[in-house]
DRENVOZA-585888 format. One line per 10 residues: number of its first residue (from 1); their letters; for each residue x negated, y negated, z negated of N, C-alpha, C. Coordinates in Angstrom, 1 decimal, padded with zeros to 4 digits. Each point is the difference from the previous one (the first is absolute). Layout:
N
NUM	A	X,Y,Z,X,Y,Z,X,Y,Z; ...
This chain:
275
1	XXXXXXXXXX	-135.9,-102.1,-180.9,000.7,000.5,-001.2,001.4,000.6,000.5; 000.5,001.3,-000.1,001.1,000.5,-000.1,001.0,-000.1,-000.8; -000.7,000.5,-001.7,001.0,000.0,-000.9,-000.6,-001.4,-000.8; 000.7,-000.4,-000.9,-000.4,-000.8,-001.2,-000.3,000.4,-001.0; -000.4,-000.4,-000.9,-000.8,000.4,-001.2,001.2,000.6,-001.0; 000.8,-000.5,000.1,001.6,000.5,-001.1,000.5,001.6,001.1; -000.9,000.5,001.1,000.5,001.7,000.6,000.9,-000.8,000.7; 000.9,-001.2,000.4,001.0,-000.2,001.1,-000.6,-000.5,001.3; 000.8,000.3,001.1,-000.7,-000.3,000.8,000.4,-001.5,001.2; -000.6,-000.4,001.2,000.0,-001.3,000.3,001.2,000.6,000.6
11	XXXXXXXXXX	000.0,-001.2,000.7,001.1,000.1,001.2,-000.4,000.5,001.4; -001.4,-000.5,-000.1,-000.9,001.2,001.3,-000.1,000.9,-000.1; -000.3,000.8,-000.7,000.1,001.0,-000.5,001.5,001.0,000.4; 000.7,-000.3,-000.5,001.4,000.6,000.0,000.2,-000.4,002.0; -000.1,-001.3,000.9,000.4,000.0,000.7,-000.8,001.5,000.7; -001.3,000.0,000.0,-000.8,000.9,000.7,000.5,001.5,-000.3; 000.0,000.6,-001.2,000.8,000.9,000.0,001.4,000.0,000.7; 001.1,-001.3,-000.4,000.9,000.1,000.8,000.6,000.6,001.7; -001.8,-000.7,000.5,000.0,-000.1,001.5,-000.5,001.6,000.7; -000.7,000.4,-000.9,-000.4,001.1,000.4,001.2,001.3,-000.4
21	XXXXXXXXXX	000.5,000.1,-001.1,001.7,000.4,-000.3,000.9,000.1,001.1; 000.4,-001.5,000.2,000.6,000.0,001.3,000.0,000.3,001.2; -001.8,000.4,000.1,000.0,000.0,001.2,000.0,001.7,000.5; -000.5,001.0,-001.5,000.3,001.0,000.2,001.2,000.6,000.0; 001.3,-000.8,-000.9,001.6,000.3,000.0,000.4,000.2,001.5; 000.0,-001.5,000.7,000.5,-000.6,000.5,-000.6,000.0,001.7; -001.7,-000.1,000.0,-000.8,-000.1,001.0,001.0,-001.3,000.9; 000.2,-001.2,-000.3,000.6,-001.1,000.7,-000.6,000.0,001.2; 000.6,-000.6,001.4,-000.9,-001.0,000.7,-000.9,-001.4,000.1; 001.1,-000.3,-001.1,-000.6,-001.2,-000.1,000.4,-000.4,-001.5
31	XXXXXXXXXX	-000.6,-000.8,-001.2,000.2,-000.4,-001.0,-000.2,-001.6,-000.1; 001.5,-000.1,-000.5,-000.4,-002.1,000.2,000.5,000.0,-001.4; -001.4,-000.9,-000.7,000.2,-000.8,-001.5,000.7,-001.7,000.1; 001.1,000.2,-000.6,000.6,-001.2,000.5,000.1,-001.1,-001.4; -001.3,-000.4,-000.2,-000.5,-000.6,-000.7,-000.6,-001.5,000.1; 000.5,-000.6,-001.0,-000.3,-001.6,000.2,-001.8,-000.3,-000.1; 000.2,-000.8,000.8,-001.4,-000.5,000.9,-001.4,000.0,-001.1; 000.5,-000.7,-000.9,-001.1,000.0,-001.2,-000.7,001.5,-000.5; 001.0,001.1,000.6,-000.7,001.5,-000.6,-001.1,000.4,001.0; -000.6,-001.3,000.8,-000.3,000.6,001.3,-001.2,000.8,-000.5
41	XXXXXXXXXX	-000.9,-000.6,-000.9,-001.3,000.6,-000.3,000.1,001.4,-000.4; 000.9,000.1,-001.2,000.5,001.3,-000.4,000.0,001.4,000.9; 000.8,-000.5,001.5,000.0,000.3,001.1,-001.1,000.9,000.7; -000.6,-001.4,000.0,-001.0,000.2,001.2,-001.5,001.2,-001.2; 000.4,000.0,-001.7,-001.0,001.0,-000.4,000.1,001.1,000.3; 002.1,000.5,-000.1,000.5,001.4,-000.2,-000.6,000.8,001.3; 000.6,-001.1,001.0,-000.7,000.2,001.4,-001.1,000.9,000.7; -001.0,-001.0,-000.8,-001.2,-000.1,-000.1,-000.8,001.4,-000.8; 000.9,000.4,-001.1,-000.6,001.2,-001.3,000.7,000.9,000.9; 001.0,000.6,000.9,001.2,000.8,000.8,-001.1,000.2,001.3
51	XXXXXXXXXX	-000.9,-001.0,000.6,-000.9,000.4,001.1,-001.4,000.9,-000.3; -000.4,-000.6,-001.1,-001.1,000.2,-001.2,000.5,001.8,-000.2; 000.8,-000.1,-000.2,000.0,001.6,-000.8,000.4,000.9,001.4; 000.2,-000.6,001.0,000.0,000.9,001.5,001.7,000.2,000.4; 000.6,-000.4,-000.4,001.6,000.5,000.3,000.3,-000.9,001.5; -000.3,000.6,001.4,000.2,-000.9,001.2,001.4,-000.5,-000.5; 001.0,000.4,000.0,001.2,-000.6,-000.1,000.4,-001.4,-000.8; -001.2,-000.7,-000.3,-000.3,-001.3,-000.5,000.6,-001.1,001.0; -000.5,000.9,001.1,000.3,-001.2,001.2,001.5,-000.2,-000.3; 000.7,000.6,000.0,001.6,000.1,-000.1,001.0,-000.8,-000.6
61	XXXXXXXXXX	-001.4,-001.1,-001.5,000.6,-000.3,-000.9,000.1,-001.7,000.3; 000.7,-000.9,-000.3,000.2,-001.1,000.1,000.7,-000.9,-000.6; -000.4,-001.0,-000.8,000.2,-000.5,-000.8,000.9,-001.7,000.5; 001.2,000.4,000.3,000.5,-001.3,000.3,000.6,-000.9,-001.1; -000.6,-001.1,000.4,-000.3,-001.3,-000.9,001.1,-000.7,000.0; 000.6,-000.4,-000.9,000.9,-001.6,000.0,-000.2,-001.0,-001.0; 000.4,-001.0,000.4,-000.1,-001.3,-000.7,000.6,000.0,-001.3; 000.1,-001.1,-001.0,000.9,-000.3,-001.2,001.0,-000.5,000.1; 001.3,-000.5,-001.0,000.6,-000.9,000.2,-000.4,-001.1,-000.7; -000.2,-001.0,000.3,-000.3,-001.2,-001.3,001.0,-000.5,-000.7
71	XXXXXXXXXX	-000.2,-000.4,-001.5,000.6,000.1,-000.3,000.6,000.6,-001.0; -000.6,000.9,000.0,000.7,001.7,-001.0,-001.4,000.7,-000.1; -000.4,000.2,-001.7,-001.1,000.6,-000.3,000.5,000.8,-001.2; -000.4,000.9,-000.1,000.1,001.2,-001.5,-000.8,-000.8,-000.9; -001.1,-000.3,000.4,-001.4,-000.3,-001.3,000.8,-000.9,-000.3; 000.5,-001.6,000.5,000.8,-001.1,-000.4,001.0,000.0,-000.7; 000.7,001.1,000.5,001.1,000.2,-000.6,001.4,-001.2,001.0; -000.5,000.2,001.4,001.0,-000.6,001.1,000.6,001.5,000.5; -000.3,000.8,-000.4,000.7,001.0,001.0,001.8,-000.1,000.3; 000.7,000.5,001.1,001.0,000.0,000.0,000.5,001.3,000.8
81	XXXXXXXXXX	000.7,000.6,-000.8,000.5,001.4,000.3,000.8,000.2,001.4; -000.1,000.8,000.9,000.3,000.0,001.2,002.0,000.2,-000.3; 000.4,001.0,-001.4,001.1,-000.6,-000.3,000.7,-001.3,-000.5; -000.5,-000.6,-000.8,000.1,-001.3,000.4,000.3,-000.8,001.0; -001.2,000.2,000.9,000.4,-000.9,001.4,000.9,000.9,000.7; 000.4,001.1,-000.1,001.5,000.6,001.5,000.9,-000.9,-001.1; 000.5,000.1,-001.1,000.6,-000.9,-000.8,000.4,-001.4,000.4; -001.1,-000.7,000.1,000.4,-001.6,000.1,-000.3,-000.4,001.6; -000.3,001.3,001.0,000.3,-000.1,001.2,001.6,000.4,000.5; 000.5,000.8,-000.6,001.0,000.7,-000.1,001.1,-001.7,-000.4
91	XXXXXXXXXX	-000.1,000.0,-001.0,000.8,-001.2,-000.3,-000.4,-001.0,000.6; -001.0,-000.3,000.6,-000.2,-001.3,000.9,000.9,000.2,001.4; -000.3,001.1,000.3,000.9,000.3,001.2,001.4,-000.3,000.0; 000.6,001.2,-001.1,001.2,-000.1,-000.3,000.7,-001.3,-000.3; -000.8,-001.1,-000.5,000.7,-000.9,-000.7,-000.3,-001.2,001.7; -000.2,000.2,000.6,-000.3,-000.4,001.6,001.3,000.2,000.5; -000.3,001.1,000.2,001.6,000.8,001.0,001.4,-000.3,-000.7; -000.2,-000.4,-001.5,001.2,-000.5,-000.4,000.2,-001.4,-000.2; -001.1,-000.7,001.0,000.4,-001.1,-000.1,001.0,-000.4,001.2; 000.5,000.8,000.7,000.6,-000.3,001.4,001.3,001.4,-000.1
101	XXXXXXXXXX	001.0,000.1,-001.0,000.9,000.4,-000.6,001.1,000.6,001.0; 000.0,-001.0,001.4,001.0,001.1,000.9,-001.1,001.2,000.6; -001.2,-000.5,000.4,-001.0,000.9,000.2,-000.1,001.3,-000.5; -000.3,-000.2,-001.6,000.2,000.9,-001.2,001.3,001.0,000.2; 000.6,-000.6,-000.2,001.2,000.6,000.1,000.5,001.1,000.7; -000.4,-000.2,001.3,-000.2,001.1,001.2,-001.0,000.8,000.0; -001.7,000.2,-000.8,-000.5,001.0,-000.2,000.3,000.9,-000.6; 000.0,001.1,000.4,000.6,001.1,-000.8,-000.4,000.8,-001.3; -001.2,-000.3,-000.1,-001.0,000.6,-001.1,-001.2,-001.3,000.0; 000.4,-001.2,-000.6,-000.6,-001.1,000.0,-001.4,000.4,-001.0
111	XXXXXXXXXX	000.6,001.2,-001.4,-001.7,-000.3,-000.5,-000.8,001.3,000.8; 000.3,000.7,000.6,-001.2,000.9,001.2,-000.2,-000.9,000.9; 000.8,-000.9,000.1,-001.1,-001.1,001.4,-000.9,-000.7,-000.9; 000.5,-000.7,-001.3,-000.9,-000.6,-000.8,-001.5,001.3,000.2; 000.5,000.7,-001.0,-001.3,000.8,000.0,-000.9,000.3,001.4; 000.5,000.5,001.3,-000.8,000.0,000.9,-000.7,-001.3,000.1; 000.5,-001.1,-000.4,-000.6,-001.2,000.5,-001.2,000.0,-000.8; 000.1,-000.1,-001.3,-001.1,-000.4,-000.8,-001.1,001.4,000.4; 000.4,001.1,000.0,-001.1,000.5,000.5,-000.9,-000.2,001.6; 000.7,-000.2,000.3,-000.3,-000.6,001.5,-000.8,-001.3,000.0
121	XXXXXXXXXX	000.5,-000.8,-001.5,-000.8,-001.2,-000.1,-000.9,000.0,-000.2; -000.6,001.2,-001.2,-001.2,000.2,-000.9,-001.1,000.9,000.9; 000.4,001.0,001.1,-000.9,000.9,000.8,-000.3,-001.1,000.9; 001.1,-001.1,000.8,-001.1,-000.2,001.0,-000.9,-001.6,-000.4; 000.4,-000.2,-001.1,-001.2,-001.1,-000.5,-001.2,000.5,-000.6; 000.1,001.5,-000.6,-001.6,000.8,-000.1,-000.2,000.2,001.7; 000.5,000.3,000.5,-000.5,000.5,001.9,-000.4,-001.1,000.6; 000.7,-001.1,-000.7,-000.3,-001.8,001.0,-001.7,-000.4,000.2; -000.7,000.7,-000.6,-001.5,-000.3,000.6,-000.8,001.5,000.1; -000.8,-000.2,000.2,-001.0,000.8,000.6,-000.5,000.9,-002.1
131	XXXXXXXXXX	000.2,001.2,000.1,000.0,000.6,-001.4,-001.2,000.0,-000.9; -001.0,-000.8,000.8,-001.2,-000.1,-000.9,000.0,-001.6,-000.5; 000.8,-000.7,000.5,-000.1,-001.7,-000.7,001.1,000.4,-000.9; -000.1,-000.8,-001.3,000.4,-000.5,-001.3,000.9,-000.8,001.0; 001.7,-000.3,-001.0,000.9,-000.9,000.1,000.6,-000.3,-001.5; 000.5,-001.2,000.9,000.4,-000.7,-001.2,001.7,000.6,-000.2; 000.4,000.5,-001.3,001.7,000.4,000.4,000.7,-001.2,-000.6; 001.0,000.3,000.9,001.2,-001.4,000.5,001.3,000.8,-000.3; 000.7,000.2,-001.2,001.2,000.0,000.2,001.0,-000.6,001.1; -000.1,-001.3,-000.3,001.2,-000.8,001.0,-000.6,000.0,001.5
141	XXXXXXXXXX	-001.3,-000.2,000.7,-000.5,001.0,000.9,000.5,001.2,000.8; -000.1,000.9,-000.9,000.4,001.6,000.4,001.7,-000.4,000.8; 000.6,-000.5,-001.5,001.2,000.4,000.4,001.0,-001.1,000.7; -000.6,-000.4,000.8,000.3,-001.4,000.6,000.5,001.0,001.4; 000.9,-000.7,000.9,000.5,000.3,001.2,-000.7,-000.4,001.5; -000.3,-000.6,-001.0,-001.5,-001.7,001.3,-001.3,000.9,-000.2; -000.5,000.2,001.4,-001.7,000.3,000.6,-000.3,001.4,-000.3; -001.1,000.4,-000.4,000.1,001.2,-000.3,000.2,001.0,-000.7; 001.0,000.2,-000.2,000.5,000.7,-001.5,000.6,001.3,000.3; 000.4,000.8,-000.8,000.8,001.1,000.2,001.1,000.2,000.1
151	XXXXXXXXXX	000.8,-001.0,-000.4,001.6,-000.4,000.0,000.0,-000.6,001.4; -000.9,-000.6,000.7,000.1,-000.7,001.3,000.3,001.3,000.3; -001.4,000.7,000.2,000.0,001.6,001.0,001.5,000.9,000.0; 000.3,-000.6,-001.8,001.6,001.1,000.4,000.8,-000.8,000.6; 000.4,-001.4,-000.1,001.1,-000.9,000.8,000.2,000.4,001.4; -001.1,-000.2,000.7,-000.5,-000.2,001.6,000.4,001.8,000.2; 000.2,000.6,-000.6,000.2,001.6,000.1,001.8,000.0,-000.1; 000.1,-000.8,-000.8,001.5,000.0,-000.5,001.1,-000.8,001.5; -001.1,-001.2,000.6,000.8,-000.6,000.7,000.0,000.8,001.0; -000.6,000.9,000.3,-000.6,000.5,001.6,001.5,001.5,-000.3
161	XXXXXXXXXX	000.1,000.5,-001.5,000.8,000.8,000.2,001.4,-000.6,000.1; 000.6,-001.0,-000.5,000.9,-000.8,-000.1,000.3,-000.2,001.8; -000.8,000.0,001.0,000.1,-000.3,001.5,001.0,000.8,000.5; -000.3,001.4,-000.4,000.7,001.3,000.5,001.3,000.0,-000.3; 000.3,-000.3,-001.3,000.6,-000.1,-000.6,001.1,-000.6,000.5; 000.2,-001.5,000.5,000.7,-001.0,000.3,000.0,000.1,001.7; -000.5,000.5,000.4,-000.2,000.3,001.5,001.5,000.6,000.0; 000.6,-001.1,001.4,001.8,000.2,000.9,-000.4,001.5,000.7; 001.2,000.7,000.2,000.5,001.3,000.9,-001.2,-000.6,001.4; 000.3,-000.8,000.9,-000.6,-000.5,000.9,-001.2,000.1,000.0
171	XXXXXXXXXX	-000.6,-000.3,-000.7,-001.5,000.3,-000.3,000.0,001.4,000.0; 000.2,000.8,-001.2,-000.3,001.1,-000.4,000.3,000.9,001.2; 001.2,-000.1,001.0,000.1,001.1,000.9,-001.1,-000.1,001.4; -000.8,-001.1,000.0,-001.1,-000.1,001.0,-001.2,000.5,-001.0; -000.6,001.2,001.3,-001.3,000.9,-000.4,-001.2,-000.4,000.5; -000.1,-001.1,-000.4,-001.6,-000.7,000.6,-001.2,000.7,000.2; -000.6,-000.1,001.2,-001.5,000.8,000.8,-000.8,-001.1,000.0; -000.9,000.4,000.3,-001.5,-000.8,000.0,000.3,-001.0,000.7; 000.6,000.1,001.5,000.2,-000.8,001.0,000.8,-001.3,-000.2; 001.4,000.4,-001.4,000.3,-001.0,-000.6,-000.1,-001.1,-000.9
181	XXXXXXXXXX	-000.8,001.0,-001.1,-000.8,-001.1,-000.9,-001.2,-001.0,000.5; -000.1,000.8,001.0,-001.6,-000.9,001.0,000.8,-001.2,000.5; 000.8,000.5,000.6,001.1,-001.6,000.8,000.0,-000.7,-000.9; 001.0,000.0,-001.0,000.3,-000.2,-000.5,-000.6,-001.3,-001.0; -001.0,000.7,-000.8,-001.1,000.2,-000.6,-001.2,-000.7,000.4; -000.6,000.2,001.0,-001.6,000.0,000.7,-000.7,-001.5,000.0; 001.2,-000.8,000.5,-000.8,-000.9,-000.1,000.1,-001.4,-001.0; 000.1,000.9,-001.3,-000.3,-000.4,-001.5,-001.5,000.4,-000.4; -000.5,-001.2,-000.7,-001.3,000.1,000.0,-000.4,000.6,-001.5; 001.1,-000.2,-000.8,000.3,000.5,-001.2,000.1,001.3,-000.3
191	XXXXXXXXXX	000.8,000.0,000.9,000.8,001.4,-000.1,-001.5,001.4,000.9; -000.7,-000.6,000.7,-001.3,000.7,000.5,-001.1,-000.1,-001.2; -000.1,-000.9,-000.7,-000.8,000.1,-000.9,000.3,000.9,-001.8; 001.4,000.1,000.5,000.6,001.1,-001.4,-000.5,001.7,000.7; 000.4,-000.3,001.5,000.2,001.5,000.4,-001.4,000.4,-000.3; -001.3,-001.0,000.7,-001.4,000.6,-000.5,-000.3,000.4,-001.6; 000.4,-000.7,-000.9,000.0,000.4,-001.4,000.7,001.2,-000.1; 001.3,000.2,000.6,000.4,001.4,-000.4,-000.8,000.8,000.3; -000.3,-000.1,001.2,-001.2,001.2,000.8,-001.4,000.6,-001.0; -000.4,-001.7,-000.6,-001.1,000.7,-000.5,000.0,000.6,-001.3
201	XXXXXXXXXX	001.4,000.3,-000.5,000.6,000.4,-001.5,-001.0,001.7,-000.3; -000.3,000.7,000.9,-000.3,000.9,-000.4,-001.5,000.1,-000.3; -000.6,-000.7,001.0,-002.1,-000.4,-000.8,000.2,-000.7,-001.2; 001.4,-001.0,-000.2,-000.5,-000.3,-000.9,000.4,000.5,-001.5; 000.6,001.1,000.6,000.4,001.2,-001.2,-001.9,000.7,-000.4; -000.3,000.6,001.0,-001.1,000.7,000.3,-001.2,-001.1,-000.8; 000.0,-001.5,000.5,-001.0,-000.4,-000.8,-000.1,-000.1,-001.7; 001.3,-000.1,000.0,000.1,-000.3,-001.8,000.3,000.9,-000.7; 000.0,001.4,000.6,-000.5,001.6,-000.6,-001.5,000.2,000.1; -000.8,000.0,000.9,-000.8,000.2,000.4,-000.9,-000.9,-000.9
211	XXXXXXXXXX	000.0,-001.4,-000.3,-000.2,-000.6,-000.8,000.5,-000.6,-001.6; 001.0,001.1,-000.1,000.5,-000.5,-001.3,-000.3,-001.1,-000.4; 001.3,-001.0,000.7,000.1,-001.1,000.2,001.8,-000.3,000.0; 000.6,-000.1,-000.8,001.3,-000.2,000.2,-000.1,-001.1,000.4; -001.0,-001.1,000.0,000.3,-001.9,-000.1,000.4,000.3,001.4; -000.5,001.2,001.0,-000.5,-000.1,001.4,002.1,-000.3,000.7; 000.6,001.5,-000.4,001.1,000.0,000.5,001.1,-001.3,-000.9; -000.4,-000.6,-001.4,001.0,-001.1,-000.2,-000.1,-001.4,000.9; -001.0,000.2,000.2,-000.6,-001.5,001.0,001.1,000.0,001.3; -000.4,001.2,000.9,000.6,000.6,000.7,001.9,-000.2,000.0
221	XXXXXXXXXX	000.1,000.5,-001.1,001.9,-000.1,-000.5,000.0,-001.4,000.1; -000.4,-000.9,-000.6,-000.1,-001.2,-000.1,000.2,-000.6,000.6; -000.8,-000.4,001.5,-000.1,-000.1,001.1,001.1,000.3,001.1; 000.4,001.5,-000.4,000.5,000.0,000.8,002.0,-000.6,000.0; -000.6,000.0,-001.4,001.9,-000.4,-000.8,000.0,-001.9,000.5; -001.3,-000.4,000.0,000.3,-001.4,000.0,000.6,-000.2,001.4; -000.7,000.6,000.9,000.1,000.1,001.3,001.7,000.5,000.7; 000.4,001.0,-000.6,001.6,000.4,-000.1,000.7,-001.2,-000.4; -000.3,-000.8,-001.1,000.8,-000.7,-000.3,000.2,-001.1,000.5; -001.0,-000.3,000.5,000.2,-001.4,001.5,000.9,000.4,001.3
231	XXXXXXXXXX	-000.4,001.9,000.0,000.8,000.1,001.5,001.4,000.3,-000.8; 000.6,000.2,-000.7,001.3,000.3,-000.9,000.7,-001.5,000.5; -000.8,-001.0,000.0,000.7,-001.0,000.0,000.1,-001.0,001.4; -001.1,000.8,000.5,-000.2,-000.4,001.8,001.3,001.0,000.9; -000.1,001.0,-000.5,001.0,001.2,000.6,000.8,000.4,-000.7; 001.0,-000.4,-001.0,001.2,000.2,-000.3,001.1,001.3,000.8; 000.0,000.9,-000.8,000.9,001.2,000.7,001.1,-000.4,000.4; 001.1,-000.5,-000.9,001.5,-000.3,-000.3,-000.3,-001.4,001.3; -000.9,-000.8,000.0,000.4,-001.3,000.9,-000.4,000.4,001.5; -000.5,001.2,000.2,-000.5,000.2,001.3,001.1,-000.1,001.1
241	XXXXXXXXXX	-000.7,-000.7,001.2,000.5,-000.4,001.4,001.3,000.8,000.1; -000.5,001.4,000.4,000.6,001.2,000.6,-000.2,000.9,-001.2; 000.7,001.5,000.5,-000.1,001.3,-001.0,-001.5,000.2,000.6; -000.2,000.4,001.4,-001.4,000.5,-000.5,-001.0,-000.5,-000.5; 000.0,-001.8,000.2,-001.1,-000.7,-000.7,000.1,000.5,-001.6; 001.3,000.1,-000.4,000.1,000.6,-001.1,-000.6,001.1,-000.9; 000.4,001.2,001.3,-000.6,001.1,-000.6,-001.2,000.3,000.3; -000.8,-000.8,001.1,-001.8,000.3,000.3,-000.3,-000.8,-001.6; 000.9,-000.8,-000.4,-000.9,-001.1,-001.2,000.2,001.4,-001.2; 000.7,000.4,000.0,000.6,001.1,-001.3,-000.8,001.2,000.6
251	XXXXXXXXXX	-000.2,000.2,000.8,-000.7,001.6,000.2,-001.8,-001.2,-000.4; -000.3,-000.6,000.2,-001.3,-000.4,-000.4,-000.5,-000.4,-001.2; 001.1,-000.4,-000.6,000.3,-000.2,-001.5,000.4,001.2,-001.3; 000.1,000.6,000.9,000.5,001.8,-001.1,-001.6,000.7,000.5; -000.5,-000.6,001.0,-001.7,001.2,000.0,-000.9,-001.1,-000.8; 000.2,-001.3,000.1,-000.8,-000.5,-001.3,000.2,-000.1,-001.2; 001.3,000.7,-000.2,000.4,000.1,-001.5,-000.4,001.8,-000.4; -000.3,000.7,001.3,-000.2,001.4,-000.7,-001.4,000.1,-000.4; -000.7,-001.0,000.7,-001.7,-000.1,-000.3,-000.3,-000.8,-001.4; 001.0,-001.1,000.0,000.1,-000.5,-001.6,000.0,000.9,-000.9
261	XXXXXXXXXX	001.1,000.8,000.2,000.5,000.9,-001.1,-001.7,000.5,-000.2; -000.1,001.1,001.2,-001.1,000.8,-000.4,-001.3,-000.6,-000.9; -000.1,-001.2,000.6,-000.7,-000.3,-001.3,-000.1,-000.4,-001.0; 001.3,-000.6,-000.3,000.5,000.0,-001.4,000.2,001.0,-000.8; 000.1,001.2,000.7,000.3,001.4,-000.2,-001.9,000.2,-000.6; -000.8,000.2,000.7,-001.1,000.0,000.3,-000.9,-000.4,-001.5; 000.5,-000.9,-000.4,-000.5,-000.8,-001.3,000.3,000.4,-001.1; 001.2,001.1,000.1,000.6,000.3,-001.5,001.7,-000.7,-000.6; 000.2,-000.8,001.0,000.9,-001.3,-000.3,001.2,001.0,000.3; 001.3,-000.4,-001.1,001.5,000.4,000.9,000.2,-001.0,000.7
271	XXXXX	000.3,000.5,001.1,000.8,-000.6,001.3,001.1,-000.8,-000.9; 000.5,-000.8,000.5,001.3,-001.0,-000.5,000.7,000.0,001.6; 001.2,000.1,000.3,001.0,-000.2,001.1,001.1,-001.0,-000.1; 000.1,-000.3,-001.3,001.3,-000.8,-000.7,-001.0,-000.8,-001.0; 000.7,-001.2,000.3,-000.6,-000.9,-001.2,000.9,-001.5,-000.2
């Protein structure tokens, strides 16, 4: 059945014409329906009637699936507006950062850090699993500072720029080479196991494009922020031996903070530098 008995027509219907519209407008390379998991069947007919009627360019089409949130239903009448929640993430944040008043104080635009936060909170707790499982949403969760959250991701960004920042003349006028951060550096077993994660920052760009997979690269941020934050406190810039222990620790700490960025960049997120 195409149309219904009242002359209006389905939703297959319209997508199929859609797809073939499109494809004469536009001729895409590739078309992704970014549609929740339950439309799969729907999918897999349009698909199905698009092969049927001969249009090769079927192969092209791909219907990527995601999970629900639980919790929040239209039919029930749980739903919650995505304005709503930047709302009471927004003030959750804010009313955080104003709990520590000399802190506050010194932010310069305290509700734009608010705001980056809560959005930072709410993108990477949709990204926190794999996009076809259902989660449960956690306000106090998201916007927590502790494990994996998006306010962690901006902190660990914020302390790494704060390094540069506070870094003596002494430091800053030594131009550290390979040969010194390796000295320096090398035989930290920590500090070997961040440099391999930097390295592999770029497949794992490649896999969670390739797979439209954001869970792929927040896992990744994750990991690798927990990981900075143990050596932040194993290798202290300001308490180092000497200036160059200093500045091999700050030149290796500003290239793991520019691979942070990128992928916090990467996600959609504002960067935070100050907080």
């Amino acid at each position: 059945m195409a149309i219904k008995s009242d002359g209006t027509t389905l939703y297959l219907t319209r997508d199929i014409a859609a797809a073939i519209d499109r494809q004469r407008e536009y001729s895409p390379s590739q078309s992704l329906y970014v549609v929740c998991a339950t439309q799969s069947f729907h999918f897999e007919q349009l698909f199905a009637i698009l092969a049927k009627m001969g249009f090769s360019w079927v192969q092209n089409l791909k219907h990527i699936k995601y999970g629900t949130v639980n919790g929040m239903s239209t039919r029930n009448g749980t739903v919650v507006f995505l304005e709503d929640i930047l709302d009471e993430a927004y003030k959750t944040m804010h009313d955080v950062m104003k709990s520590n008043p000399k802190r506050y104080s010194e932010i310069e635009d305290p509700e734009a850090v608010a705001n980056a936060l809560a959005i930072s909170a709410i993108v990477v707790q949709d990204f926190s699993a794999k996009k076809i499982k259902d989660y449960e949403f956690s306000m106090s969760r998201m916007t927590s500072f502790e494990g994996d959250t998006g306010p962690f991701l901006q902190y660990t960004h914020v302390r790494l720029c704060s390094i540069a920042r506070k870094a003596t003349p002494d430091t800053m006028a030594i131009s550290p080479d390979s040969n010194l951060i390796r000295s320096e550096l090398g035989e930290n077993g920590l500090v070997l196991q961040v440099a391999k994660k930097l390295a592999l920052f770029p497949l794992i760009v490649t896999d969670s494009c390739q797979n439209h997979e954001p869970n792929t690269l927040v896992t990744y941020l994750m990991s690798l922020s927990h990981s900075l934050s143990s050596l932040l406190e194993q290798l202290p810039v300001l308490q180092a031996p000497t200036p160059e222990a200093a500045s091999a620790r700050l030149a290796f700490f500003s290239a793991a903070r520019q691979v942070l960025a990128n992928g916090i960049i990467l996600l959609g997120l504002p960067l935070l530098k100050h907080m």
